[in-house]
TORLUM-853100 format. One line per field, with one value per residue: residue number from 0; residue in three letters; chain; x, y, z of N, C-alpha, C in turn. Coordinates in Angstrom, 3 decimals. Layout:
// TORLUM-853100
pos [NUM; ...]
code [ALA; ...]
unit [A; ...]
nX [X; ...]
nY [Y; ...]
nZ [Z; ...]
caX [X; ...]
caY [Y; ...]
caZ [Z; ...]
cX [X; ...]
cY [Y; ...]
cZ [Z; ...]
END
This chain:
// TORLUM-853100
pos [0; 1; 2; 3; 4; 5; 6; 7; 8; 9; 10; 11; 12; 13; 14; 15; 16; 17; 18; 19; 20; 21; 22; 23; 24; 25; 26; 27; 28; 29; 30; 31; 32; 33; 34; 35; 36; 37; 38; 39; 40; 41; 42; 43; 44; 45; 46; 47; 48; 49; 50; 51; 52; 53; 54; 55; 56; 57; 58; 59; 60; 61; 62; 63; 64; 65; 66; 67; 68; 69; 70; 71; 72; 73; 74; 75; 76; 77; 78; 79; 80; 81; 82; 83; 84; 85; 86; 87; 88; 89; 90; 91; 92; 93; 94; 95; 96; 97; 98; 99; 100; 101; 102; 103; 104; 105; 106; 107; 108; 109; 110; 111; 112; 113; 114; 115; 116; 117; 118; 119; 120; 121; 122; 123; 124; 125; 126; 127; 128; 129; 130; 131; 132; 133; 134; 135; 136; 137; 138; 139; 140; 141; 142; 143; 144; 145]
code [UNK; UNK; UNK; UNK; UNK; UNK; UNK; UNK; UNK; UNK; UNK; UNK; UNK; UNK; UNK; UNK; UNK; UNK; UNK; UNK; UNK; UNK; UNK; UNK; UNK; UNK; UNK; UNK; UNK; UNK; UNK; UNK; UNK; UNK; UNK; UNK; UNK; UNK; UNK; UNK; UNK; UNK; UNK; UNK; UNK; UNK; UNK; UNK; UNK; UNK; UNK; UNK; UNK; UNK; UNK; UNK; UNK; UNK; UNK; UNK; UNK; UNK; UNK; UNK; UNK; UNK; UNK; UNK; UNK; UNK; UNK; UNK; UNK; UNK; UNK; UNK; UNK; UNK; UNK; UNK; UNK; UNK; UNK; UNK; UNK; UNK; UNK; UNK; UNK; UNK; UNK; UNK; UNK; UNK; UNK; UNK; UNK; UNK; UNK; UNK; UNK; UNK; UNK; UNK; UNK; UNK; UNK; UNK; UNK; UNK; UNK; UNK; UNK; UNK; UNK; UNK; UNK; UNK; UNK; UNK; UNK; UNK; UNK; UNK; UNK; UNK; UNK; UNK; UNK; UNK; UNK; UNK; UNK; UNK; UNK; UNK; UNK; UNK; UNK; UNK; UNK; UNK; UNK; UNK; UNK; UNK]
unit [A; A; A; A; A; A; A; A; A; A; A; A; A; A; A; A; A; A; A; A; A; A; A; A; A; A; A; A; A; A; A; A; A; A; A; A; A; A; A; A; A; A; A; A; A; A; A; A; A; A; A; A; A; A; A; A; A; A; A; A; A; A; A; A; A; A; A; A; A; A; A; A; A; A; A; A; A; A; A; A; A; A; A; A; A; A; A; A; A; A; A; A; A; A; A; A; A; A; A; A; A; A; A; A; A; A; A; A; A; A; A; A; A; A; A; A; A; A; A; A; A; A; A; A; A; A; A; A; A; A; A; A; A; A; A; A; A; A; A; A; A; A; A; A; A; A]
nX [-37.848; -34.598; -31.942; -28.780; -25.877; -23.534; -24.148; -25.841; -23.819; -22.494; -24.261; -25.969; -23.485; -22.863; -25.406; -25.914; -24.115; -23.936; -26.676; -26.128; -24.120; -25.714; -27.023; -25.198; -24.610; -27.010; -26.045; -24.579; -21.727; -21.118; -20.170; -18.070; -18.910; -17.653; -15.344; -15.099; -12.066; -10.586; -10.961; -8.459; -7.127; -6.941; -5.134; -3.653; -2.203; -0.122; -0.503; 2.149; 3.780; 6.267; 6.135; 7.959; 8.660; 8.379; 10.228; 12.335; 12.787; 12.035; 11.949; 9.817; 6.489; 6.715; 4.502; 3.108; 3.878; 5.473; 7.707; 8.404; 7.947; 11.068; 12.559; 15.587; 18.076; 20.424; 21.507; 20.718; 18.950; 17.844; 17.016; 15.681; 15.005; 15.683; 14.579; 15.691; 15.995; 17.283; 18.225; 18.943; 16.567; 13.507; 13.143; 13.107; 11.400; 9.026; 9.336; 8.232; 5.564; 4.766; 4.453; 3.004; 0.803; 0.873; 1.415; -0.675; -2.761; -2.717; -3.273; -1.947; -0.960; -0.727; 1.618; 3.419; 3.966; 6.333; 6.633; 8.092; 11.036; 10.776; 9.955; 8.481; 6.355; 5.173; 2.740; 2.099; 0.579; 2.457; 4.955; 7.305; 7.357; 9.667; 10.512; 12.580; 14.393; 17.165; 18.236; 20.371; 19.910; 17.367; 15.820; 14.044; 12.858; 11.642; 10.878; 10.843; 7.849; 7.674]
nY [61.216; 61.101; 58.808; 59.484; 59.261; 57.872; 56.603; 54.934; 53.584; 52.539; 51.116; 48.885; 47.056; 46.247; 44.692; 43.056; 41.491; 40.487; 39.213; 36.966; 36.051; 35.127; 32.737; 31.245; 30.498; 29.614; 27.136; 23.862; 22.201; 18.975; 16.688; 13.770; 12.067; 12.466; 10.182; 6.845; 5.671; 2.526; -0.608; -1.244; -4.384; -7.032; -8.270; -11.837; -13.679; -16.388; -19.564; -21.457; -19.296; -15.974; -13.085; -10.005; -8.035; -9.368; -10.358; -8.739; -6.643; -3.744; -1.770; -1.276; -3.549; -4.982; -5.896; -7.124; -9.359; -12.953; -14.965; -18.778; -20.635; -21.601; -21.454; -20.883; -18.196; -16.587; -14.263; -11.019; -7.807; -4.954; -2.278; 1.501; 1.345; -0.740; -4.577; -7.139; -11.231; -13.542; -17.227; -20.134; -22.707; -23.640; -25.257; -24.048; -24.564; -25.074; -22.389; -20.935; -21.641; -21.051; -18.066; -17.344; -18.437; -16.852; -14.049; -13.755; -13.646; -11.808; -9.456; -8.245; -8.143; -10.354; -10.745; -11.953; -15.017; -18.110; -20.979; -22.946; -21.588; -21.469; -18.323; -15.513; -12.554; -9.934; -7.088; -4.211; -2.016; 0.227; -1.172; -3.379; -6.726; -9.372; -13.029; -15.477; -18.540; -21.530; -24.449; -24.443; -21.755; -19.299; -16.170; -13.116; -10.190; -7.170; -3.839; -0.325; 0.482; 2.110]
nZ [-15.692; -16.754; -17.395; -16.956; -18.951; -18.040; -15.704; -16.363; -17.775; -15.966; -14.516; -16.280; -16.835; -13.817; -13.314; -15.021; -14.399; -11.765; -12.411; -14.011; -12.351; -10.493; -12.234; -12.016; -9.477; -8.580; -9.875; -9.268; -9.629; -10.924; -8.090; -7.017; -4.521; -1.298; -0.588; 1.430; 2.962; 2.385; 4.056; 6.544; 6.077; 8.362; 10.797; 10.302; 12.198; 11.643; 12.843; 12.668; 12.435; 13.421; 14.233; 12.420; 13.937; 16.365; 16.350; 16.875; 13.951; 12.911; 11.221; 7.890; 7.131; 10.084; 11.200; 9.786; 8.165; 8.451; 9.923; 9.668; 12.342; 13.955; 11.860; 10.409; 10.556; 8.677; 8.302; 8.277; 7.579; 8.534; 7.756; 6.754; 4.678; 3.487; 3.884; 4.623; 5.017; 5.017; 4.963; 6.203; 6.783; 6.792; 4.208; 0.463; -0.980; 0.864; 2.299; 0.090; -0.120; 2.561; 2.223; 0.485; 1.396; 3.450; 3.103; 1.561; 2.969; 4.891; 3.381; 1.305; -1.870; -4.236; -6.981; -8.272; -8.958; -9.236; -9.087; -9.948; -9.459; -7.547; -6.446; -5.337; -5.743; -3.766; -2.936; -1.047; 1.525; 1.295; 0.399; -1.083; -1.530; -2.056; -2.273; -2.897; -3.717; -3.103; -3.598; -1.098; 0.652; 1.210; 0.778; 1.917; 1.075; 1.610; 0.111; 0.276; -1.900; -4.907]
caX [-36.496; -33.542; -30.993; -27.524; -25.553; -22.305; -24.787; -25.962; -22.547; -22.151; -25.640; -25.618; -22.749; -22.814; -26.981; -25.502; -22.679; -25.252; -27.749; -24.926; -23.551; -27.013; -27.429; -24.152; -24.447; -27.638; -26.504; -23.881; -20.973; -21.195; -18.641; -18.314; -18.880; -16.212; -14.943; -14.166; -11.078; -10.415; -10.551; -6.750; -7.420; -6.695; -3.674; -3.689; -1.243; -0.223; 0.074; 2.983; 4.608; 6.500; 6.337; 9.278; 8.055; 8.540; 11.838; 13.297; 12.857; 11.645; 11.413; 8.665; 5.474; 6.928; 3.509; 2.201; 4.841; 5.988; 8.564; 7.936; 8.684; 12.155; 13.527; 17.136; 18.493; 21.455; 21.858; 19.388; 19.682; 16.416; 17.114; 14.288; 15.226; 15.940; 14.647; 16.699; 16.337; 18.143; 17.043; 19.013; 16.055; 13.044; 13.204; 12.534; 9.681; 8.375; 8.868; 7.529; 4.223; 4.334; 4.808; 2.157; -0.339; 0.718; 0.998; -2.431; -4.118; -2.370; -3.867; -0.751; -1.222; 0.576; 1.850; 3.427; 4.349; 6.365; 6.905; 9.078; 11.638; 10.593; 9.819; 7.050; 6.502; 4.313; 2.921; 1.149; 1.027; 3.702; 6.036; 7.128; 8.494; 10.087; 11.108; 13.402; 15.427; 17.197; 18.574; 21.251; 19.223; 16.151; 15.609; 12.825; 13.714; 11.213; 11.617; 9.495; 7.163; 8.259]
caY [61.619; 60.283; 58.361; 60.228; 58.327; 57.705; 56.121; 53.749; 52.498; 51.529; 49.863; 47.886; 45.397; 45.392; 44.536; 42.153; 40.545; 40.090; 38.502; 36.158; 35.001; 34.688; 31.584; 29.985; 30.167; 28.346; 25.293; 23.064; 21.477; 17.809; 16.714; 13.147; 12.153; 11.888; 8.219; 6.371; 4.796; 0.765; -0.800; -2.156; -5.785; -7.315; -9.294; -13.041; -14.004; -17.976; -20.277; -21.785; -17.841; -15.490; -11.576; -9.256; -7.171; -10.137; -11.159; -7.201; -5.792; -2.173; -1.486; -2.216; -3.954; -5.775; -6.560; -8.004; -10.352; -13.446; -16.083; -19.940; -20.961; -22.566; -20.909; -20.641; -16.492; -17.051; -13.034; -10.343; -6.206; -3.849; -0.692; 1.786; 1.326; -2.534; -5.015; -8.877; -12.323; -15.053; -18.113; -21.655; -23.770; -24.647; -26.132; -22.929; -25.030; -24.728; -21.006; -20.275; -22.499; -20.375; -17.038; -17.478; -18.282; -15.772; -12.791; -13.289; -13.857; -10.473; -7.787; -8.308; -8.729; -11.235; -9.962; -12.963; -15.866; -18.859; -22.500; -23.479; -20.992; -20.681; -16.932; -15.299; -11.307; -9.122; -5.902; -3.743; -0.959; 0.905; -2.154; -4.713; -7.944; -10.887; -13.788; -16.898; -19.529; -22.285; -25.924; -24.067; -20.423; -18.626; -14.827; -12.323; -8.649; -6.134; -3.177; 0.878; 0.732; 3.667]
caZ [-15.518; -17.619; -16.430; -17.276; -19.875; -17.010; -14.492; -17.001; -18.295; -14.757; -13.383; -16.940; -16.705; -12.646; -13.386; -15.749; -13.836; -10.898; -12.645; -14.403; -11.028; -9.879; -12.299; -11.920; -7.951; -8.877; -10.024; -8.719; -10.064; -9.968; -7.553; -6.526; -3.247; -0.679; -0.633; 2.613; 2.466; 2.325; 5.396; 6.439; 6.761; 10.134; 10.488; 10.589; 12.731; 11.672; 14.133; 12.616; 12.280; 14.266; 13.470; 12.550; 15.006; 17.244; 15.914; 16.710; 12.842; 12.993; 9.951; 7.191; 7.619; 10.910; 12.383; 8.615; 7.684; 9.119; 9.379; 10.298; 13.680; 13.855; 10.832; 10.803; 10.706; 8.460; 8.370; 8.359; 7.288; 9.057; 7.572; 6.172; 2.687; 3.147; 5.117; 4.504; 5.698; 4.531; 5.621; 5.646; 6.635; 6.032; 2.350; -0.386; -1.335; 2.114; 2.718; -0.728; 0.782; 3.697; 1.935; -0.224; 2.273; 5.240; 2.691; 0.781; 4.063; 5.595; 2.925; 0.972; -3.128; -4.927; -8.367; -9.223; -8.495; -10.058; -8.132; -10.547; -9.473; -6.266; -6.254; -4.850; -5.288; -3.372; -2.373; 0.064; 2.916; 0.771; 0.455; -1.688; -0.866; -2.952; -1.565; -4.080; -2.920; -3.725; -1.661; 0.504; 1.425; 0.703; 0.790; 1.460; 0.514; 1.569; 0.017; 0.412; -2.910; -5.264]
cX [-35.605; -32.610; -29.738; -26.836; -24.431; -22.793; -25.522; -25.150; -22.076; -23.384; -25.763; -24.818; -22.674; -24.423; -26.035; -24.962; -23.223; -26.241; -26.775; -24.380; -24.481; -27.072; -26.284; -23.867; -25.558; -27.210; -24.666; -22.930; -21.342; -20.070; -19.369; -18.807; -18.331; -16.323; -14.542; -12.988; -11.194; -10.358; -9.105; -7.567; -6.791; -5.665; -3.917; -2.522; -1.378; 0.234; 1.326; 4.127; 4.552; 6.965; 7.663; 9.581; 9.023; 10.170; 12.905; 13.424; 12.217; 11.218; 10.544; 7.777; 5.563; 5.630; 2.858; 2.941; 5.540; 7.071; 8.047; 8.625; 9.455; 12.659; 14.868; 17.760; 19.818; 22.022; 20.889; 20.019; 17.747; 16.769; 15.729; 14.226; 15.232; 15.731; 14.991; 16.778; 16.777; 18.202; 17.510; 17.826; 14.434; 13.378; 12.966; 10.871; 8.611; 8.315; 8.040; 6.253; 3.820; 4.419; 3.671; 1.228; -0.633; 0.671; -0.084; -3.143; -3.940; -2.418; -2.774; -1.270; 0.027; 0.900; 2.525; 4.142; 4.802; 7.126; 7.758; 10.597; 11.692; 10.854; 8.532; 7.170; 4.549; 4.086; 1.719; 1.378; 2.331; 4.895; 5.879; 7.916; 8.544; 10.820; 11.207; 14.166; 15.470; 17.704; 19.419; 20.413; 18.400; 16.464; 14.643; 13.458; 12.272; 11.519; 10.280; 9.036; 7.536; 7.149]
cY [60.681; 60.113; 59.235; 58.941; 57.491; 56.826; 54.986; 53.089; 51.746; 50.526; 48.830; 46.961; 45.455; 44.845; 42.764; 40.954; 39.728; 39.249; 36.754; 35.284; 34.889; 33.401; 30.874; 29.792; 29.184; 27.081; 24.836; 22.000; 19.665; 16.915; 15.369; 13.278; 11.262; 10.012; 7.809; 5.673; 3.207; -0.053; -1.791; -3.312; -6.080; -8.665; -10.229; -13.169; -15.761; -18.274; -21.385; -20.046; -16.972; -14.027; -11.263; -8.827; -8.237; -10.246; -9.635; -6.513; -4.511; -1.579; -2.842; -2.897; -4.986; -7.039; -7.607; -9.320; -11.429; -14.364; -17.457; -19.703; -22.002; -22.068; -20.301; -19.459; -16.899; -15.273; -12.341; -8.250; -5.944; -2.355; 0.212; 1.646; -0.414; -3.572; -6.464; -9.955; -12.927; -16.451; -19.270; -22.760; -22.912; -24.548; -24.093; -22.830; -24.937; -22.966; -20.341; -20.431; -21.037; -18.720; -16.644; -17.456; -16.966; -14.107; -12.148; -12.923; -12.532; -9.125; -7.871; -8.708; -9.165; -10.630; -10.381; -14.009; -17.545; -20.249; -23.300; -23.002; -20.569; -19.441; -16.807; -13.713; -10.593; -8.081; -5.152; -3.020; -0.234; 0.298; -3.093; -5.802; -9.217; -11.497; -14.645; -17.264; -20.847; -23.274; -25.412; -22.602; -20.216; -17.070; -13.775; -10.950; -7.643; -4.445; -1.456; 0.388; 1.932; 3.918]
cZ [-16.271; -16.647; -17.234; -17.527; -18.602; -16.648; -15.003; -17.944; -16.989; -14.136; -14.350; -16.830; -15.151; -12.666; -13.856; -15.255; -12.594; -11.814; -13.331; -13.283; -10.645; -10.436; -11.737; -10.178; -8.061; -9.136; -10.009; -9.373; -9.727; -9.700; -6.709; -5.357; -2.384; -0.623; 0.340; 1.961; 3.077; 3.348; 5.283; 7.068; 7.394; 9.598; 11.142; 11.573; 12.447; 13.083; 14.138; 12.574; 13.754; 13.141; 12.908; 13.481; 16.053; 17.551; 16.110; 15.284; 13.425; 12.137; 8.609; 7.625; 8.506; 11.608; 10.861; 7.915; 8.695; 8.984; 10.612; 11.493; 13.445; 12.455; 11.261; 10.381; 9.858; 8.212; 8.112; 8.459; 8.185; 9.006; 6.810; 5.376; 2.334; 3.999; 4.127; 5.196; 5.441; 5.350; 5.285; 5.814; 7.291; 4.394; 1.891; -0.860; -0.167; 2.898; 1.634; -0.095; 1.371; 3.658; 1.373; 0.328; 3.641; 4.060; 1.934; 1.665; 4.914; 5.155; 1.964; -0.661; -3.813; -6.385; -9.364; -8.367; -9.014; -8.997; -8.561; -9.765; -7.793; -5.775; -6.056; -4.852; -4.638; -3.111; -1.611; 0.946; 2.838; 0.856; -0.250; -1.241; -2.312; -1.725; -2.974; -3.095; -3.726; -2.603; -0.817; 0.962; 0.338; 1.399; 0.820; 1.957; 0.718; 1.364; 0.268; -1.103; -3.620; -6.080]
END
């Protein structure tokens, strides 16, 4: 029996199209594989430092950032866009110190940092912070990361 011409313009390309997606269901893109994410490193708390958190900030990485104990508040902003300390005492040279050490050790990457100038920038947990100062106030400026 013959096949009728109609009936084999149609079983040809769906034969076709079938056998076609037959290989490419066979074989498998190669697709990484999923990635955990980073673990958040665990916050030091110094034992010369007192949180933001602590100190009533709200905003920005309150619980990761600290200030010495006995630092003097010479004005201070906690908004979401800006967080501000200003800071008559300790020395510049002594909060840089203590800036340097509490924000490496808190997950925090430094990105630069000059001792001359006493500046210190950092960043981390979708925030950056600088802190400079000079002999009458020092300053640390956390700001969102863009």
């Amino acid at each position: 029996m013959r096949t009728p011409r109609v009936l084999r313009a149609v079983v040809v390309p769906v034969a076709l199209v079938a056998a076609l997606s037959g290989c490419a269901a066979g074989s498998v893109p190669d697709v990484p594989p999923a990635s955990s994410p980073a673990p958040t490193p665990t916050v030091s708390t110094p034992a010369d430092g007192v949180s933001l958190a602590a100190l009533g900030f709200e905003n920005g990485p309150v619980d990761r950032v600290f200030v010495p104990v006995g630092a003097q508040l010479a004005s201070r902003v906690d908004q979401t866009n800006n967080v501000t300390l200003v800071m008559t005492a300790p020395s510049a040279a002594d909060l840089a110190a203590f800036y340097r050490r509490t924000a490496a050790g808190n997950g925090f990457t430094v990105t630069a940092d000059d001792a001359a100038t006493a500046t210190l920038t950092f960043a981390g947990f979708g925030w950056t912070g600088t802190f400079t100062g000079d002999r009458q106030a020092s300053a640390l400026l956390l700001r969102p990361a863009s």
